[in-house]
N, C-alpha and C positions, 0 to 999 in steps of 0.2 A: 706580164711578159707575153709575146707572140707563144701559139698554141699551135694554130694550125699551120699546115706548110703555106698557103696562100698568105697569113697574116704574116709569117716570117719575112716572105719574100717583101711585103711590102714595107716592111720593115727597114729594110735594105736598102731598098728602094726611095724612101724618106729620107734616109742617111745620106746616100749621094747625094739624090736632088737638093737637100739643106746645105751641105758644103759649097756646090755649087752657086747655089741660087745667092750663098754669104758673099762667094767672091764677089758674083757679079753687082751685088747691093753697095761691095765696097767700091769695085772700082766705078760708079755711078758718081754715090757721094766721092770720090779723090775729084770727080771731073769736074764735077759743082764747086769742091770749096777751091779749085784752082780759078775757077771766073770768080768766087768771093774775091779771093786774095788779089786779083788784077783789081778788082771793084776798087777795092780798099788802098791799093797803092796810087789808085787815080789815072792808069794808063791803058787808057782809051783804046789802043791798038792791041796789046795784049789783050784784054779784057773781049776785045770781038773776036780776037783767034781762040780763045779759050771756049769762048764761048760755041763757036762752030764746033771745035771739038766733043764739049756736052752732050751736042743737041744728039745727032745718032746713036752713043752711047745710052741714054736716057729714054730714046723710041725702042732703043733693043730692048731694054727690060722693061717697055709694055711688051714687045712683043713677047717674049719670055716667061711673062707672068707676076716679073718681080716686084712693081711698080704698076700703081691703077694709070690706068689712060688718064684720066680728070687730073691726076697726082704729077703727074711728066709735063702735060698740058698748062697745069698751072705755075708750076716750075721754071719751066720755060718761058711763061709768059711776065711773071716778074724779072728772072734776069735780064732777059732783051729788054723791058723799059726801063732797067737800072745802067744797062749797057749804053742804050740813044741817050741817054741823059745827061751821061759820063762823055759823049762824044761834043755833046752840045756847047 
């Protein structure tokens, strides 16, 4: 257990930034498996609106910390060639 008052606070500190950082991890993944599930019903148009929607979603939590840059980066680069392909 925290001892000193600086460990305490960071304590605290942990605890928000975790809840927070859960949300945002979730509503990341809601925005990916919603471009799966366009993938998976085969609707081409859905599937690129979904997909727009992703993508800023996905850059936030690199910027945030949530998610590695390389990790968003690659993310995004297989569901757009899963998306053009679906459009094909």
């Amino acid at each position: 257990m925290a001892n000193t008052p600086q460990s305490k606070k960071r304590a605290r500190q942990n605890e928000r930034r975790h809840l927070i950082n859960k949300a945002r991890r979730s509503r990341i993944r809601t925005h990916l498996r919603r471009v799966e599930e366009a993938i998976a019903s085969g609707d081409a148009e859905a599937a690129q609106t979904a997909l727009r929607a992703a993508q800023p979603e996905l850059m936030r939590g690199v910027t945030k910390g949530v998610v590695h840059k390389n990790t968003a980066a690659r993310k995004m680069s297989r569901l757009s060639n899963r998306v053009k392909a679906l459009g094909q």
